[in-house]
N, CA, C and O atoms as a GROMACS GRO file, in nm:
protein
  440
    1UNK      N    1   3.075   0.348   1.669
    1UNK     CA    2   3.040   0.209   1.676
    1UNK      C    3   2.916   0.188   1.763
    1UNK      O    4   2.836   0.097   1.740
    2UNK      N    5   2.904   0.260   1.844
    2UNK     CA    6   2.800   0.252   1.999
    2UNK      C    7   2.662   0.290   1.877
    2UNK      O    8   2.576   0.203   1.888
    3UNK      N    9   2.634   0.370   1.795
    3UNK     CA   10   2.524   0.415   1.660
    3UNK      C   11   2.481   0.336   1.624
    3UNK      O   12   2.361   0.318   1.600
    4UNK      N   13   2.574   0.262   1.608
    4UNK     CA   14   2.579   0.150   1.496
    4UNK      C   15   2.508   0.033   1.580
    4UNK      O   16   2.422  -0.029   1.518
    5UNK      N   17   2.527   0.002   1.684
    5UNK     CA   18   2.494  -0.119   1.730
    5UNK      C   19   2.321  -0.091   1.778
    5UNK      O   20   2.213  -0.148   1.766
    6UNK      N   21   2.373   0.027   1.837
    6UNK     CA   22   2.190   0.112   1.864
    6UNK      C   23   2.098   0.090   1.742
    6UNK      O   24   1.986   0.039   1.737
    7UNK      N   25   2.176   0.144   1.644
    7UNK     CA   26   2.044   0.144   1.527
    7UNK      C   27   2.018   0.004   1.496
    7UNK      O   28   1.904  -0.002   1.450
    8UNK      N   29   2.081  -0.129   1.503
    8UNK     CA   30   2.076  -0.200   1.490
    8UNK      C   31   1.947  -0.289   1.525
    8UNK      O   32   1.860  -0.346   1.459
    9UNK      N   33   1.982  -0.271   1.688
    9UNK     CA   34   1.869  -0.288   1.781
    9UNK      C   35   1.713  -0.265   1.754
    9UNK      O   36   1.624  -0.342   1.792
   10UNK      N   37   1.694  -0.141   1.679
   10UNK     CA   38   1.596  -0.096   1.623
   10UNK      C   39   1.528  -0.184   1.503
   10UNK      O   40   1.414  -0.164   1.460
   11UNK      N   41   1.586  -0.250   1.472
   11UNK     CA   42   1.578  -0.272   1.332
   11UNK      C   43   1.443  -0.371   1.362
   11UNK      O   44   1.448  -0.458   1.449
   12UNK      N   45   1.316  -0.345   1.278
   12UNK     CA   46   1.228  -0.424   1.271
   12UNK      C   47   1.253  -0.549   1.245
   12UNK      O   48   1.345  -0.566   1.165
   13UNK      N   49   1.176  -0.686   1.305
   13UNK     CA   50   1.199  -0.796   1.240
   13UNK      C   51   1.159  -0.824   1.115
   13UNK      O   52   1.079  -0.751   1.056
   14UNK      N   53   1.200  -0.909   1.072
   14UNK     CA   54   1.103  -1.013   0.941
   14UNK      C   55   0.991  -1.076   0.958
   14UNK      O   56   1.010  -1.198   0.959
   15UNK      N   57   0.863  -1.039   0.974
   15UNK     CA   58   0.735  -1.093   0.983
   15UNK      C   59   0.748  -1.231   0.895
   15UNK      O   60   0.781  -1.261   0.780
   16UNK      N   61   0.687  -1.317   1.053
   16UNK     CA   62   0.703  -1.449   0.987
   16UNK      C   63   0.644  -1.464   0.847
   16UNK      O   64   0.707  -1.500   0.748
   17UNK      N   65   0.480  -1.424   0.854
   17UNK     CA   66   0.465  -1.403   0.719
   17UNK      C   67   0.466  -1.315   0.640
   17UNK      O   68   0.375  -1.232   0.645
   18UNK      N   69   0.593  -1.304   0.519
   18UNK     CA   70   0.635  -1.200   0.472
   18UNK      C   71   0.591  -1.196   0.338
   18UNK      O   72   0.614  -1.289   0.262
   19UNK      N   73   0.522  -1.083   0.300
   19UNK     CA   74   0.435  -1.029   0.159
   19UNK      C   75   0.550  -0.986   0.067
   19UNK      O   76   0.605  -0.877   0.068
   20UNK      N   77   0.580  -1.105  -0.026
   20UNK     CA   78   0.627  -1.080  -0.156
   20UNK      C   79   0.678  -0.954  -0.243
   20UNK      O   80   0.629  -0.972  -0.354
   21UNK      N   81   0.762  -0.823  -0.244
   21UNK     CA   82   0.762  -0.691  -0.281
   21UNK      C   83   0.682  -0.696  -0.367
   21UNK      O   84   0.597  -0.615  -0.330
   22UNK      N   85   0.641  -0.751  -0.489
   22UNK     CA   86   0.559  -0.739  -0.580
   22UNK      C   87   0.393  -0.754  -0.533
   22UNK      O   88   0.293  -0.711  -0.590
   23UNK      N   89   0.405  -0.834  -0.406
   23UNK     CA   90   0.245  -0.844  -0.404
   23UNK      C   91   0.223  -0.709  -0.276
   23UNK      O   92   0.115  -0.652  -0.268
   24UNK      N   93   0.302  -0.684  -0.212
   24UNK     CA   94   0.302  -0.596  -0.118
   24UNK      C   95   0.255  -0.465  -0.208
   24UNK      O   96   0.137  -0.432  -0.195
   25UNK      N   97   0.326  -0.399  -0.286
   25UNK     CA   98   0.272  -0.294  -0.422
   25UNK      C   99   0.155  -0.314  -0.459
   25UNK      O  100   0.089  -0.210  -0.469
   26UNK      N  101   0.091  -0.432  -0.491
   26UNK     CA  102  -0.011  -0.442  -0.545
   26UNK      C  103  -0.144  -0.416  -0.433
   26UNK      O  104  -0.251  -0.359  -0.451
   27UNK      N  105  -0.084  -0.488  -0.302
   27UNK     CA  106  -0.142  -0.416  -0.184
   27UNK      C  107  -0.190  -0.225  -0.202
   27UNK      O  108  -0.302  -0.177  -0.183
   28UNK      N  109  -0.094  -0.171  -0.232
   28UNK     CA  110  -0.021  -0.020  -0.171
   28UNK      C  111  -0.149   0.040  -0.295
   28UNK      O  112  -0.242   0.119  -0.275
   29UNK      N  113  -0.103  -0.040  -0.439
   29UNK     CA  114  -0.170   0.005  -0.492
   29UNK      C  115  -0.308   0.018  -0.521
   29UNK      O  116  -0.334   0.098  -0.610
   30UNK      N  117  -0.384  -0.029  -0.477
   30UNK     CA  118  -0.539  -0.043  -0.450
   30UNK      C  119  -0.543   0.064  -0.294
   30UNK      O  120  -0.602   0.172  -0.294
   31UNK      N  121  -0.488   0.023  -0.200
   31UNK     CA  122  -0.482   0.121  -0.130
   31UNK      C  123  -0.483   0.262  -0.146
   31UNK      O  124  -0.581   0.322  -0.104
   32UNK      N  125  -0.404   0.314  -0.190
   32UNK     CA  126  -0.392   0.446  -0.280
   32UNK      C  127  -0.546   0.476  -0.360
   32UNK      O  128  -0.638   0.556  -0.337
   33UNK      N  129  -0.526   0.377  -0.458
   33UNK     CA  130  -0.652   0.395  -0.491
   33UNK      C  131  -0.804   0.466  -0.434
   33UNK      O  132  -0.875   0.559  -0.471
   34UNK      N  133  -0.807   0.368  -0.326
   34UNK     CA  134  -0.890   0.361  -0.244
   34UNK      C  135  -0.911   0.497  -0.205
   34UNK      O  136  -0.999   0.569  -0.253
   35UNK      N  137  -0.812   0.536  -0.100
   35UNK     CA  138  -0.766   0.662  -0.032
   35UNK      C  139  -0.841   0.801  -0.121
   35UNK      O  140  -0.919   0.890  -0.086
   36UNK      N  141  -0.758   0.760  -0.274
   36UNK     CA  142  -0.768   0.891  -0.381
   36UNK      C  143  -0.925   0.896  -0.379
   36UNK      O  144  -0.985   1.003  -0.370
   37UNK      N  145  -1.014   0.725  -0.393
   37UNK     CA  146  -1.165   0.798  -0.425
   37UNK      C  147  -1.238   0.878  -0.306
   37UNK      O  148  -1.321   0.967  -0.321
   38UNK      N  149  -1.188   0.826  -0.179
   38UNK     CA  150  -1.217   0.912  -0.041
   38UNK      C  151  -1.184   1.043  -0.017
   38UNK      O  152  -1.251   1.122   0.050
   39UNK      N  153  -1.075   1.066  -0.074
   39UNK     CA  154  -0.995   1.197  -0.048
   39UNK      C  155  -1.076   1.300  -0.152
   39UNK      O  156  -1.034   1.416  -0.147
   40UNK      N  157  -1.180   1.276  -0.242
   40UNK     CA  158  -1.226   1.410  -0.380
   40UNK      C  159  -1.320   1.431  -0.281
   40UNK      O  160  -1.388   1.514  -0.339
   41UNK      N  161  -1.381   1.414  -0.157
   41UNK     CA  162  -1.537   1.463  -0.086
   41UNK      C  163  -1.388   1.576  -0.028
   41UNK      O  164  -1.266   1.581  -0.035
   42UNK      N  165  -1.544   1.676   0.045
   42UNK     CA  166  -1.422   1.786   0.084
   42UNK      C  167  -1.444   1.736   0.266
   42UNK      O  168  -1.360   1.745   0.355
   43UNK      N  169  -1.563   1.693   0.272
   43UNK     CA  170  -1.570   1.642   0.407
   43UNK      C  171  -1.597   1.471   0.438
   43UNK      O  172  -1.624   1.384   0.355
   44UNK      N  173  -1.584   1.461   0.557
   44UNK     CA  174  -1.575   1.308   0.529
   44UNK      C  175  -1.658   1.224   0.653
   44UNK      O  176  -1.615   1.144   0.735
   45UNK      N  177  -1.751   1.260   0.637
   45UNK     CA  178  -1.891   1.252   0.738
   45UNK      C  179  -1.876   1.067   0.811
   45UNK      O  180  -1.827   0.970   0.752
   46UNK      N  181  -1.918   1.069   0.912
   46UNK     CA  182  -1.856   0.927   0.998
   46UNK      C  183  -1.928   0.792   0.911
   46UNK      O  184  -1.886   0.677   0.930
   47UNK      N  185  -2.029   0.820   0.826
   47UNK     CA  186  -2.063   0.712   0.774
   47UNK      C  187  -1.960   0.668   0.648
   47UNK      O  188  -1.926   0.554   0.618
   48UNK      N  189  -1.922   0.791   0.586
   48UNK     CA  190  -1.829   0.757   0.509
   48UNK      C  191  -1.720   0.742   0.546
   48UNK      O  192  -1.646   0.728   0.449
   49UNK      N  193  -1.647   0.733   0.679
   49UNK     CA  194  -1.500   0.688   0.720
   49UNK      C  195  -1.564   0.506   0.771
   49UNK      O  196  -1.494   0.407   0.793
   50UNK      N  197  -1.726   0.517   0.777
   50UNK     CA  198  -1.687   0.326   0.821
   50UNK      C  199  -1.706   0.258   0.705
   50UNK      O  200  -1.691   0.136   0.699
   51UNK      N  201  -1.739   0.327   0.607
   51UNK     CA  202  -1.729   0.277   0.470
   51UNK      C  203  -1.613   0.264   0.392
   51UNK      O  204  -1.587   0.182   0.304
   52UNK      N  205  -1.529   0.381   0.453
   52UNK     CA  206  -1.396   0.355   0.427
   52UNK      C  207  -1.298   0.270   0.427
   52UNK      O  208  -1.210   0.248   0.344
   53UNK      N  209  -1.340   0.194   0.598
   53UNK     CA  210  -1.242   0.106   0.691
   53UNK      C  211  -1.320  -0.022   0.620
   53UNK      O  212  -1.235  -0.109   0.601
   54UNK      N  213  -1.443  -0.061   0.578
   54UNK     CA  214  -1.475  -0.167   0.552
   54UNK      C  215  -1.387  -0.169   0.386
   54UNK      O  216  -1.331  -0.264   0.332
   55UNK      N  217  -1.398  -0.073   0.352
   55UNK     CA  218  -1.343  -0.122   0.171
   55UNK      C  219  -1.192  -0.118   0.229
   55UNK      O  220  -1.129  -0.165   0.135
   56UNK      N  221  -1.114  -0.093   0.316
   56UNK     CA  222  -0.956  -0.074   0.330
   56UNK      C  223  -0.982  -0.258   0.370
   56UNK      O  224  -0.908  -0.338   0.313
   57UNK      N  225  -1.070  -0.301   0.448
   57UNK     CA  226  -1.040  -0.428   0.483
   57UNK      C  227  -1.134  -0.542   0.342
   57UNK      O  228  -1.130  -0.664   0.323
   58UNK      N  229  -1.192  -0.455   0.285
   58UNK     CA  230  -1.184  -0.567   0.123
   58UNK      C  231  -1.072  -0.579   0.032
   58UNK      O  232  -1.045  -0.654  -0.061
   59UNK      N  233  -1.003  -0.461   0.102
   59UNK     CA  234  -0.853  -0.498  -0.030
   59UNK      C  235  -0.779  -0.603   0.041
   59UNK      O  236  -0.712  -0.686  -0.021
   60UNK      N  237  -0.785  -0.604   0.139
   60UNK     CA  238  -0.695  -0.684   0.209
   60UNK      C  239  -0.745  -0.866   0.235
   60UNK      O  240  -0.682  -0.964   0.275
   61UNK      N  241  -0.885  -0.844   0.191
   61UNK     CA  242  -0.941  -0.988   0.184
   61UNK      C  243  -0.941  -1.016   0.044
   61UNK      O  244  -0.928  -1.136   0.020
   62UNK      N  245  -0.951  -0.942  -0.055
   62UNK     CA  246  -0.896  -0.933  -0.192
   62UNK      C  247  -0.757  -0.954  -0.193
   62UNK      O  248  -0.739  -0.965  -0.314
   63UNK      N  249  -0.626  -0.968  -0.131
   63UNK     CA  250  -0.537  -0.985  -0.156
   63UNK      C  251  -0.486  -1.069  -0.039
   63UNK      O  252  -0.368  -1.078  -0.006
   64UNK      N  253  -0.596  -1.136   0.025
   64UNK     CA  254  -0.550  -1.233   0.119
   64UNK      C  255  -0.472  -1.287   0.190
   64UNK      O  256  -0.429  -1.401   0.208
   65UNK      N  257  -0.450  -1.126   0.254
   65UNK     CA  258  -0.387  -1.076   0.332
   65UNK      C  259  -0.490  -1.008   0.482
   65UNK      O  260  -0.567  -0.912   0.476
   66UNK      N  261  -0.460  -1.092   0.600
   66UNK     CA  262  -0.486  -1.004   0.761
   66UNK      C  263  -0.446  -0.851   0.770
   66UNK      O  264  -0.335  -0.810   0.736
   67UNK      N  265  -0.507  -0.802   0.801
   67UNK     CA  266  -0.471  -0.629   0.829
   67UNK      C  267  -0.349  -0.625   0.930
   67UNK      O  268  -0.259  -0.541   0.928
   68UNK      N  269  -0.366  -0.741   1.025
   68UNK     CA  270  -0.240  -0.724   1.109
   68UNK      C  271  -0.125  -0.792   1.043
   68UNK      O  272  -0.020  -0.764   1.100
   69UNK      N  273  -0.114  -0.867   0.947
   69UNK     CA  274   0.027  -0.925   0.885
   69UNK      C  275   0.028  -0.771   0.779
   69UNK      O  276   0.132  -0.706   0.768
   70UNK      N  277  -0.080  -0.737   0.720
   70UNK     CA  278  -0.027  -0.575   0.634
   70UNK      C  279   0.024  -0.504   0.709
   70UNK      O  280   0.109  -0.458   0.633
   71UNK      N  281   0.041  -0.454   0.802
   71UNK     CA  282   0.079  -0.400   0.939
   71UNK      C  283   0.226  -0.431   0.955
   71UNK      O  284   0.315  -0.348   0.939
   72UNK      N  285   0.242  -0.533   0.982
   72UNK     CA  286   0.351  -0.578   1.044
   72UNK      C  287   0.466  -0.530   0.914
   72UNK      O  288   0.563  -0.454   0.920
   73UNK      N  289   0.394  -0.632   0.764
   73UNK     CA  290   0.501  -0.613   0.673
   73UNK      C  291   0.549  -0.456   0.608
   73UNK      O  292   0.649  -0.421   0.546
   74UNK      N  293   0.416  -0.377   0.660
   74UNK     CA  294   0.434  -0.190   0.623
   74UNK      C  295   0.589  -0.199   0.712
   74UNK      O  296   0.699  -0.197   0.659
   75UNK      N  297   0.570  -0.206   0.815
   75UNK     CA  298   0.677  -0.145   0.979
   75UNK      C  299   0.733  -0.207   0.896
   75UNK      O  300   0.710  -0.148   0.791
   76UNK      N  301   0.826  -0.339   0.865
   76UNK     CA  302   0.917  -0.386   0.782
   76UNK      C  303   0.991  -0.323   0.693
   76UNK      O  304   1.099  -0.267   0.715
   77UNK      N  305   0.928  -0.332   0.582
   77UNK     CA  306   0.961  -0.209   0.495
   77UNK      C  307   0.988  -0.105   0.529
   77UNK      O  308   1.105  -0.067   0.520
   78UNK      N  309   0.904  -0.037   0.574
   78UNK     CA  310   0.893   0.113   0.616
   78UNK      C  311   1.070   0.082   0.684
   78UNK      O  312   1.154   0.160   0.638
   79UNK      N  313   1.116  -0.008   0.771
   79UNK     CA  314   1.228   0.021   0.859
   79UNK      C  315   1.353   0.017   0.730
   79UNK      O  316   1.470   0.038   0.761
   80UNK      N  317   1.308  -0.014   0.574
   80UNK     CA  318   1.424  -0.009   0.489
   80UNK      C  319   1.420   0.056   0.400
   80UNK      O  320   1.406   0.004   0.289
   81UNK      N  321   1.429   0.190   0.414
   81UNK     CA  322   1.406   0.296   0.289
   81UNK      C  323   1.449   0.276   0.149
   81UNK      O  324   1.384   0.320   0.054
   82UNK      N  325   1.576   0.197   0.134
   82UNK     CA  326   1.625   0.116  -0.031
   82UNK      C  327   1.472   0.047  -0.031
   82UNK      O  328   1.381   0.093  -0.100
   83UNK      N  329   1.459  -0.060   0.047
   83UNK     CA  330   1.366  -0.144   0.021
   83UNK      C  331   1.195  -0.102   0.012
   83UNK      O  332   1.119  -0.152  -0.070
   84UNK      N  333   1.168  -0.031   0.084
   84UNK     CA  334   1.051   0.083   0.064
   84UNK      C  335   1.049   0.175  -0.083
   84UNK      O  336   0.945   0.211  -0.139
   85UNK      N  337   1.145   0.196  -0.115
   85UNK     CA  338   1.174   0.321  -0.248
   85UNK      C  339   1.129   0.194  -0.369
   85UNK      O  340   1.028   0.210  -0.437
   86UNK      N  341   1.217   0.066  -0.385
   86UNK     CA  342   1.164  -0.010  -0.480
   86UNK      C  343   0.997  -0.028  -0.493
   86UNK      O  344   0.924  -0.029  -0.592
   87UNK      N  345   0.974  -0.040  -0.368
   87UNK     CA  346   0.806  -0.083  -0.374
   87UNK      C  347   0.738  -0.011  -0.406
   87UNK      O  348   0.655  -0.035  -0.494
   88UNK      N  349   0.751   0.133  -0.333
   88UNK     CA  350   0.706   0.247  -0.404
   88UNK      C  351   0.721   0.253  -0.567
   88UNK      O  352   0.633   0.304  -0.637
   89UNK      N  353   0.833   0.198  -0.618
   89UNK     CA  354   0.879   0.239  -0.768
   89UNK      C  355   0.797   0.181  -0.838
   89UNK      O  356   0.755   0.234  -0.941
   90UNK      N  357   0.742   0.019  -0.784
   90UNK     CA  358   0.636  -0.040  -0.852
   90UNK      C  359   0.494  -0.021  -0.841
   90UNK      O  360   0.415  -0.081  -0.914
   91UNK      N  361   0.455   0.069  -0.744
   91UNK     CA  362   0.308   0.114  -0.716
   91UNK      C  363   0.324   0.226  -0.799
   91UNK      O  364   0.214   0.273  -0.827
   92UNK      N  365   0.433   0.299  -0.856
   92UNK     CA  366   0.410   0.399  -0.928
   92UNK      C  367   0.369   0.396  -1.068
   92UNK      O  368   0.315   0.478  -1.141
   93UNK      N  369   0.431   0.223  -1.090
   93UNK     CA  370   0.442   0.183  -1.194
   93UNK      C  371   0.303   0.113  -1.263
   93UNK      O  372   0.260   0.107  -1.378
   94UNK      N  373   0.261   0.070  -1.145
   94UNK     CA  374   0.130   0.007  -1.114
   94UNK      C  375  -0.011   0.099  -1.186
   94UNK      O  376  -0.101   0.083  -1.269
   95UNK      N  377   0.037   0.189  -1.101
   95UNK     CA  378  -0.100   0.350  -1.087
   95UNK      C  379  -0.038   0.400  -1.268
   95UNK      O  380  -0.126   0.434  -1.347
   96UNK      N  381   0.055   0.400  -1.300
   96UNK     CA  382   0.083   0.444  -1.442
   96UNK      C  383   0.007   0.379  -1.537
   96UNK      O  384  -0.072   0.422  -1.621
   97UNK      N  385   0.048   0.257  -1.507
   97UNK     CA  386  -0.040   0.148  -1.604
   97UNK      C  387  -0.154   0.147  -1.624
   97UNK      O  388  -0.195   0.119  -1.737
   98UNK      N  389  -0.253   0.184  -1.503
   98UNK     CA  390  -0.376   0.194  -1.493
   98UNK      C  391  -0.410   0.291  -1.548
   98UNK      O  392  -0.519   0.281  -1.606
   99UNK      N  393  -0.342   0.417  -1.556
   99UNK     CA  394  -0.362   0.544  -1.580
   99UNK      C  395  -0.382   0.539  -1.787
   99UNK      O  396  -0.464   0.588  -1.864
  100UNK      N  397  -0.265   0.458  -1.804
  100UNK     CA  398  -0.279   0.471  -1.950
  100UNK      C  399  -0.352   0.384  -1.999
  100UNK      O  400  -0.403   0.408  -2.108
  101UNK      N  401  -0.376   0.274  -1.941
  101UNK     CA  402  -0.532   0.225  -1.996
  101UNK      C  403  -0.647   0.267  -1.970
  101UNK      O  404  -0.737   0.209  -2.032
  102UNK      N  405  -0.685   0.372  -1.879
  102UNK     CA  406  -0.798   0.397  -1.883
  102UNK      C  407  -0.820   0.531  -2.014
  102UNK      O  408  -0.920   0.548  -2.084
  103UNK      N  409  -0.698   0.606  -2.016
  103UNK     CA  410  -0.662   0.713  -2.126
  103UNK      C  411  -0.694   0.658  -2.238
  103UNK      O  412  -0.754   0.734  -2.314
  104UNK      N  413  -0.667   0.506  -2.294
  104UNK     CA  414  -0.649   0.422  -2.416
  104UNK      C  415  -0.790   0.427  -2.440
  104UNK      O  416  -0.844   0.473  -2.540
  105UNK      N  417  -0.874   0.352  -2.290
  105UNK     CA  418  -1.015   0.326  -2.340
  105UNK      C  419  -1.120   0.438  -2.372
  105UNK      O  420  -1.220   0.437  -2.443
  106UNK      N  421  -1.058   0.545  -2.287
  106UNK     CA  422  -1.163   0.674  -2.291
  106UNK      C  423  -1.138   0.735  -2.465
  106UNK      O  424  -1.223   0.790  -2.536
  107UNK      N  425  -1.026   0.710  -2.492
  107UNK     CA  426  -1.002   0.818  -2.649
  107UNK      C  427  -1.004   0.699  -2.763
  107UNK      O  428  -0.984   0.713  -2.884
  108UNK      N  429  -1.036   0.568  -2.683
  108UNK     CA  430  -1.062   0.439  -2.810
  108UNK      C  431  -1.193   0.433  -2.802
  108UNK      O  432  -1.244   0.375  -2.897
  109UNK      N  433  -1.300   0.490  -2.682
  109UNK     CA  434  -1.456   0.456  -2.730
  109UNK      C  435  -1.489   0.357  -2.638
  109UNK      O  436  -1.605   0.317  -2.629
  110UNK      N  437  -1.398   0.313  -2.567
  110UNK     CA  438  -1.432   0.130  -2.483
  110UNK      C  439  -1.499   0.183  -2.365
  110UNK      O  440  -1.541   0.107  -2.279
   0.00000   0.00000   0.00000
């Protein structure tokens, strides 16, 4: 019982302002994105990490969302692994989608 009340304690709050699971993914997913076009250099020279941090903070003005409320609502989630696994399920779903339309347009000519 004494676990139980401990882990409890832990438990992140609910950010007053709380990002929608569906728009939170759509967050994750541009993120990712992002990350993947940074991550093909093999090195990552300091002009290209402030180029980095400026496009990480256009997704987030693109989805009009503060870096510190994305923040807050990550720790959120992040503290509910059921609830983290769904979001994940839809950024996977997200990056799929994208994936087969760009497959569609490349072998349709578009």
């Amino acid at each position: 019982m004494l676990l139980f009340l401990l882990s409890c304690q832990n438990k992140v709050k609910r950010p007053e302002a709380l990002i929608e699971k569906q728009d939170f993914a759509a967050i994750l997913s541009d993120l990712h994105l992002l990350e993947s076009a940074y991550m093909t250099g093999k090195e990552v020279p300091d002009s290209t990490r402030e180029a980095y941090l400026r496009d990480y903070n256009i997704v987030f003005q693109i989805h009009h969302v503060d870096a510190s409320v994305f923040f807050k609502n990550f720790a959120y989630y992040k503290d509910d692994p059921e609830l983290m696994n769904e979001i994940y399920e839809m950024v996977n779903t997200r990056l799929q989608i994208m994936e087969d339309q760009m497959l569609i347009d490349v072998e349709g000519g578009h």
